[in-house]
C-alpha positions in Angstrom: -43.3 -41.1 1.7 -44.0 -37.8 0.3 -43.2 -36.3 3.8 -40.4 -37.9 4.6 -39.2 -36.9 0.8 -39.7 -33.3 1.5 -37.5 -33.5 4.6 -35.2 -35.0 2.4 -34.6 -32.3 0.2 -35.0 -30.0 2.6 -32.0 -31.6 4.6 -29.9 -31.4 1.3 -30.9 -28.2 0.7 -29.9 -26.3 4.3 -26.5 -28.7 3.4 -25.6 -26.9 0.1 -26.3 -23.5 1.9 -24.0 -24.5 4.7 -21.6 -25.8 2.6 -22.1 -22.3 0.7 -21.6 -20.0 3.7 -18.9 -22.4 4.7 -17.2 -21.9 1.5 -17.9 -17.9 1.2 -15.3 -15.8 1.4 -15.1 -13.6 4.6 -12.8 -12.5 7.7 -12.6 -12.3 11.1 -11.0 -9.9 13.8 -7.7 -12.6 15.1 -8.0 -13.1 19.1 -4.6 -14.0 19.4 -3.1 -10.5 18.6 -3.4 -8.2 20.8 -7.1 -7.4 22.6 -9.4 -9.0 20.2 -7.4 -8.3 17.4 -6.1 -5.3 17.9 -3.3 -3.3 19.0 -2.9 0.7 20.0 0.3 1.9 19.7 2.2 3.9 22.1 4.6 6.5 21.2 7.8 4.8 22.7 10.7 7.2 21.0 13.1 7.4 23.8 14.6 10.8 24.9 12.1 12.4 23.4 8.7 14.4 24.6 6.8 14.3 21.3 6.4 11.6 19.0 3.7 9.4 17.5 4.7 6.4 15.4 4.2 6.8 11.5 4.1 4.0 9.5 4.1 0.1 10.0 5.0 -3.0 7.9 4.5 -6.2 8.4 7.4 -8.9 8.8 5.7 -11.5 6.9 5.4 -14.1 9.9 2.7 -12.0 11.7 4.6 -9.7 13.7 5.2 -6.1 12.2 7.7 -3.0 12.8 6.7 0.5 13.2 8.5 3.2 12.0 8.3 6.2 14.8 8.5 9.8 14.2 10.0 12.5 16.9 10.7 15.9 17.4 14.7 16.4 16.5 16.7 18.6 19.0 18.7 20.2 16.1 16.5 22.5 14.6 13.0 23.5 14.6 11.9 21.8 11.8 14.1 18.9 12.2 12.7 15.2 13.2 14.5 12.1 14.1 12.9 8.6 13.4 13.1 5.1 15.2 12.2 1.9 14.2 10.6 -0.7 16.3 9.9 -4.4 16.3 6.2 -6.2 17.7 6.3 -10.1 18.1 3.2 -11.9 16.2 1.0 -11.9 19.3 1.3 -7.9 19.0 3.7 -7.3 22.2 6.4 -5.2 21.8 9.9 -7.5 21.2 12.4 -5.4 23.6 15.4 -7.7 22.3 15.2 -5.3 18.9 15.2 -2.0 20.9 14.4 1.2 19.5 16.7 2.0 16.4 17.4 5.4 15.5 17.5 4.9 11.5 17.6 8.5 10.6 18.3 12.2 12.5 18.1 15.4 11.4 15.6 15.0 8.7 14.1 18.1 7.6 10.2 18.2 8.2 9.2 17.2 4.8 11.3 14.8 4.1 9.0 11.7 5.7 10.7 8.1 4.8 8.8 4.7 3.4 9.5 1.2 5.3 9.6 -2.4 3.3 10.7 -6.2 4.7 12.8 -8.3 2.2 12.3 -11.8 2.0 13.9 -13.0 5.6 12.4 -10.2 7.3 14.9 -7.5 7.2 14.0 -4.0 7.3 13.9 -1.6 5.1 13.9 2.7 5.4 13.5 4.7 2.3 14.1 8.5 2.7 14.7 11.9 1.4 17.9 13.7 1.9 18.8 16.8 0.0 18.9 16.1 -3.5 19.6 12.0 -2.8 17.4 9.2 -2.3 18.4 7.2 0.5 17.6 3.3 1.5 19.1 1.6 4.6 19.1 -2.1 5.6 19.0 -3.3 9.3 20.1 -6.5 10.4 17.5 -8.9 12.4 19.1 -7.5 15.2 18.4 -3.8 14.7 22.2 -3.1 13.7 22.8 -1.8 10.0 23.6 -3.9 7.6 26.8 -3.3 6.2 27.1 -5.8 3.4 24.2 -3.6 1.7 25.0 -1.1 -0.5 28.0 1.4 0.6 28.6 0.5 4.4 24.8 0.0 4.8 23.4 2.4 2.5 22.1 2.9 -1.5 22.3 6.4 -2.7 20.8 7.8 -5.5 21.1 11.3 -6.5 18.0 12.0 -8.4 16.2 15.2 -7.3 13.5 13.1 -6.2 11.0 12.6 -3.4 10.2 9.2 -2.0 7.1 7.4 -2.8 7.0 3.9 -2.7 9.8 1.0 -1.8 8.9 -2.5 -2.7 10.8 -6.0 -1.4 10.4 -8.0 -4.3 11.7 -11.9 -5.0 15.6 -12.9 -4.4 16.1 -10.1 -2.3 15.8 -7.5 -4.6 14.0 -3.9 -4.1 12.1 -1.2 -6.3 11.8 2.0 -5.2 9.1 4.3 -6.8 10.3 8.3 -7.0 8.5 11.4 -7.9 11.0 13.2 -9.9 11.1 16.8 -11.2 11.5 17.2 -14.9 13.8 20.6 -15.7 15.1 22.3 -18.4 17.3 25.4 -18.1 14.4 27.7 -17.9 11.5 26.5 -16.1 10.1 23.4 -14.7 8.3 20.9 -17.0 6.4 18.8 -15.0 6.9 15.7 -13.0 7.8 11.8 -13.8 7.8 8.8 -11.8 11.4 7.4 -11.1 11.4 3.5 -11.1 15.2 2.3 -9.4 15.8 -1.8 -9.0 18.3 -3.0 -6.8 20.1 -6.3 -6.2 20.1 -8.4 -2.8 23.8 -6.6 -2.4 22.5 -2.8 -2.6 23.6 -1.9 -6.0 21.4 -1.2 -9.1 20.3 -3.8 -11.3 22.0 -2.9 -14.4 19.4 -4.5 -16.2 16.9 -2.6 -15.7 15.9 0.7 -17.6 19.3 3.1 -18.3 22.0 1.3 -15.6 19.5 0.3 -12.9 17.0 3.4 -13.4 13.9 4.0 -15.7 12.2 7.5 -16.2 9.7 6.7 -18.6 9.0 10.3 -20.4 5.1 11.5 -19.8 3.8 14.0 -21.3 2.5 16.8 -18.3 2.4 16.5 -14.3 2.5 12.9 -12.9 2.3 12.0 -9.1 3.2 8.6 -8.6 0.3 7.0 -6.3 0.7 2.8 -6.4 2.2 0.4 -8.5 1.7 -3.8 -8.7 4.6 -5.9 -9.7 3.6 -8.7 -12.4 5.4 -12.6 -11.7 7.3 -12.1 -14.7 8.9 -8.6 -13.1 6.7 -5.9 -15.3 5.5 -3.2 -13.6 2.4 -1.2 -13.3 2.0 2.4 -12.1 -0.5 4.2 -11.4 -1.1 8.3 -10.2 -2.6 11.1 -10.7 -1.9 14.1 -13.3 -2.6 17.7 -13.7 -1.2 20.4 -15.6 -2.1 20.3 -19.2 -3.5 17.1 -18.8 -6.4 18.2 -16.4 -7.3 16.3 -13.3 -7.4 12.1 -13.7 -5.9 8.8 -12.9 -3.3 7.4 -15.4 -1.8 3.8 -15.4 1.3 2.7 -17.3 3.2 0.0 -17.7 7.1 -1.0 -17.4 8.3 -4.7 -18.9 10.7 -6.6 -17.0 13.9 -4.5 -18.5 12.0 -1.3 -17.6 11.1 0.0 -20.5 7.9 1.3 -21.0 4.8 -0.6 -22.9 3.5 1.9 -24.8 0.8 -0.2 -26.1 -0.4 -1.4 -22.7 -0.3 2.8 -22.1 -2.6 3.8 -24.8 -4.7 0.8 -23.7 -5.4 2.3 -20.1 -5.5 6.0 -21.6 -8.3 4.6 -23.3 -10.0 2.9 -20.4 -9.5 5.6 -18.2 -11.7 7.6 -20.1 -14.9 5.1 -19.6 -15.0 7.2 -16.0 -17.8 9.7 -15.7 -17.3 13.0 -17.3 -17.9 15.9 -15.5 -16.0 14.9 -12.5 -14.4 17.6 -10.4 -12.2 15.2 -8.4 -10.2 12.1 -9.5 -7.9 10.4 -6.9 -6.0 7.2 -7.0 -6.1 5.1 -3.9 -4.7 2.5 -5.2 -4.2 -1.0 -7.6 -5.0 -4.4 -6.4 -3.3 -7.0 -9.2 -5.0 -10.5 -9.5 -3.2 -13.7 -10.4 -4.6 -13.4 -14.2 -2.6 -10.3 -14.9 -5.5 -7.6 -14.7 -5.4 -5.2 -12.4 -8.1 -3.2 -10.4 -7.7 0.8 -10.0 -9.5 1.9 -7.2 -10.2 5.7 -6.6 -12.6 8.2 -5.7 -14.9 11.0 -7.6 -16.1 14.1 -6.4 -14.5 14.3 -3.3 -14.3 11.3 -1.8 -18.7 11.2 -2.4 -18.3 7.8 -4.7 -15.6 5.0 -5.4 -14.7 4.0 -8.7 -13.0 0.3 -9.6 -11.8 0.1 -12.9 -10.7 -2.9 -14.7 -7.9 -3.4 -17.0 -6.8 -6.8 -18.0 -3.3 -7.7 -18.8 -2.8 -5.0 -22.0 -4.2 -2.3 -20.4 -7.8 -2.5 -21.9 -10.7 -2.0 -20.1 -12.2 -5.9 -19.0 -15.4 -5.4 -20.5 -16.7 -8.7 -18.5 -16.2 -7.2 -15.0 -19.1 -4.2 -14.1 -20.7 -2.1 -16.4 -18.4 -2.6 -19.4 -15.1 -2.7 -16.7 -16.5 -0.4 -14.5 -17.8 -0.4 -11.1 -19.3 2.8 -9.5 -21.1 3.0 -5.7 -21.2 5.6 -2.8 -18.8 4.8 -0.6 -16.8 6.6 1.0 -13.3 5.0 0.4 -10.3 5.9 3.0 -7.9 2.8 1.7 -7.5 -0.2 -0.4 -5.0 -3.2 -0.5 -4.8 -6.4 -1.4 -5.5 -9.8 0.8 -3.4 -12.0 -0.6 -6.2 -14.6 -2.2 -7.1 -12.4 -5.7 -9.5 -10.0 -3.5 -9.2 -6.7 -1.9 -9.4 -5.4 1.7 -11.2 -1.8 1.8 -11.9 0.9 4.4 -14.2 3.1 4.8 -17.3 4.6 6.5 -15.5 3.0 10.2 -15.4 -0.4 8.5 -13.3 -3.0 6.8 -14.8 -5.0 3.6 -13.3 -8.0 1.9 -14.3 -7.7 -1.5 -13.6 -11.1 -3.9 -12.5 -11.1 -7.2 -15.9 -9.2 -8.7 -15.9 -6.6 -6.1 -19.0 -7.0 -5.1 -20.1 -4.9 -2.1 -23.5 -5.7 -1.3 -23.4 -8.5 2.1 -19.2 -8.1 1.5 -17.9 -9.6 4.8 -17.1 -6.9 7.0 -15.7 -5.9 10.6 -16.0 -3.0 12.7 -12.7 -1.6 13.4 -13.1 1.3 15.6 -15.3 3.6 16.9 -13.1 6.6 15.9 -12.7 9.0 12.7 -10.4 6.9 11.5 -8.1 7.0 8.0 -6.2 3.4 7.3 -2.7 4.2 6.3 -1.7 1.0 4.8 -3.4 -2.6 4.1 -0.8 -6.1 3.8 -1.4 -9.1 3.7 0.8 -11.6 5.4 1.6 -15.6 5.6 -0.8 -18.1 7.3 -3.9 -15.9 5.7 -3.6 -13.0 8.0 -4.3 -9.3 7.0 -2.0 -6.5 8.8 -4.3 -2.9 8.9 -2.3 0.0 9.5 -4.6 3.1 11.2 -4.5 6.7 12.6 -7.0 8.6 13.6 -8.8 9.9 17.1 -10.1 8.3 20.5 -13.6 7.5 19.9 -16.4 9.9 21.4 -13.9 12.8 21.3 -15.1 16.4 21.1 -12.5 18.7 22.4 -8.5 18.1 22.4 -8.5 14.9 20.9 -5.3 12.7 21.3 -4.4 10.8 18.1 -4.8 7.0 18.3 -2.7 4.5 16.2 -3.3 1.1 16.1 -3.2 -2.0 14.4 -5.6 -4.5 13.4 -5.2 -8.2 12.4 -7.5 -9.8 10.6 -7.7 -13.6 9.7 -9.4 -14.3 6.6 -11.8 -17.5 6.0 -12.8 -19.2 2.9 
């Protein structure tokens, strides 16, 4: 009796540690995309004898567009970019084409892609002193309904950073405006714009559609995380006057700015290490109970830092070392997986972290065998994670070609 009692427990105990692992949260590479998961992406810009594709977004139903860079025949310094469409098994869907969204951009002036809500796209890009957003049809033609005969202007002085689809079809578009007086330039402050499903500004929102909440010193716009309710929180880096750090702020729904939930996070900010040569933003990851994670990097790149703010901007003393997690790793990017965690890469690897970040055993997947920076992390319907990467053909030594590809990852528990 005592035997067969033994193997009684022992039976419910290898059940509970199935059901455990079972239950954990982890990923996998998704065989039906691509090879194993992957795709490498060809440079496909027609008419033209050097170009490499530049940023990707995902359409929400698996499938993704890639926005393609190429050499302009204007001008030197001139570049013309194309917009493609991929089909949710990774293949490239011909019945889009290649759309030339732009021409003649100067060489500096590199554009930001977004999906709305029934899978339009989305370009976001810098011409002259304007700020420029486009809308293509589902077709690849431009949307003329949006905007003025296709396009929203906004003469600002600013350069792109960010464009966000958010619900109802509107937009937010993040800009890193210059701050002048007559005499000499003051600094730098993020430029928030909301737009309507038609194109035109949201007039209430901020100042007629626009908010420039007024920071004292340099700020460069880095990531932001939109709240259910609408608010909005930024996040950057600063400089001049203000010496080298991270800063997070907040915007309510109307967007103005919370400036209790900004001397919160000033606060918290400062529970990071002093003595740090290096502070860089990589980015925020929100979770479902308003608090927000600020991921980021000390010392050039040597550790990653994850600081915790809950929903007014003070430091969630529950989470880390009194809301702080610190660990050498070398961090390339960060975004969210849709299910309150995080997807990170670094060191030629891709972690899921949960909700506590925790990175020792974290579920993760060898991506590539190449020096390899991720661009972008999304997460998309049906539990699916889009990964976004650029780098160089593995076991290169001499004259290495760049490789771009995209990675789909299908996330369990």
């Amino acid at each position: 009796m005592r035997r067969l009692g033994a193997l009684f427990a022992l039976f419910l105990l290898l059940q509970a540690g199935a059901a455990a692992v079972a239950s954990a949260p982890g990923m996998k590479l998704d065989p039906r995309f691509g090879r194993d998961g992957v795709v490498r992406i060809d440079p496909e810009a027609p008419g033209h004898a050097e170009s490499f594709p530049y940023e990707m977004v995902g359409t929400g139903s698996g499938g993704f567009f890639v926005l393609e860079w190429a050499k302009g025949s204007g001008c030197k310094r001139c570049s013309d970019w194309f917009l493609l469409r991929h089909g949710p098994n990774g293949a490239r869907d011909r019945s889009f084409g290649a759309v030339a969204v732009v021409r003649g951009l100067g060489y500096y002036d590199y554009p930001d892609l977004a999906v709305d809500g029934v899978g339009r796209p989305l370009v976001y890009w810098k011409e002259g002193h304007d700020v420029i957003v486009k809308r293509l049809t589902l077709r690849g033609r431009i949307d003329r309904r949006f905007g003025d005969h296709g396009r929203f202007v906004l003469s600002c002085g600013c350069y792109p950073a960010s464009l966000s689809a958010l619900p109802h079809g509107r937009l937010l578009l993040l800009s890193d405006g210059n701050e002048r007086t007559q005499r000499h330039y003051r600094g730098s402050i993020p430029v928030v714009a909301r737009l309507r499903r038609d194109g035109t500004l949201d007039r209430s929102f901020g100042v007629d559609g626009i908010a420039r909440p007024r920071l004292h010193g340099r700020y460069s716009p880095q990531d932001l995380v939109v709240e259910p309710g609408g608010g909005v929180v930024l996040s950057g880096d600063t400089c001049c006057g203000l010496g080298p750090g991270p800063y997070v702020t907040r915007l309510r729904a109307d967007g103005k700015i919370d400036r209790a939930y900004g001397r919160a996070a000033r606060r918290a900010v400062k529970r990071l290490p002093r003595g740090a040569e290096v502070l860089f933003v990589h980015g925020l990851v929100g979770h479902r109970d308003g608090s927000v994670d600020l991921y980021g990097s000390l010392n050039f790149n040597e550790r990653t830092f994850v600081l915790r703010l809950d929903r007014n901007g003070s430091l969630a003393r529950s989470f880390g070392r009194r809301g702080m997690k610190a660990f050498r790793f070398s961090l390339g990017a960060v975004g969210s997986d849709g299910r309150d965690g995080a997807i990170v890469q670094g060191n030629g690897n891709l972690y899921r972290l949960g909700p506590q970040v925790r990175t020792e055993g974290a579920p993760r997947v060898r991506y590539s065998g190449g020096d390899t920076e991720g661009i972008s992390i999304e997460p998309q319907d049906g539990g699916t994670v889009l990964v976004f990467d650029f780098g160089e053909d593995a076991g290169c030594r001499q004259s290495c070609s760049s490789v771009v590809s995209i990675t789909r990852l299908r996330l369990i528990g």
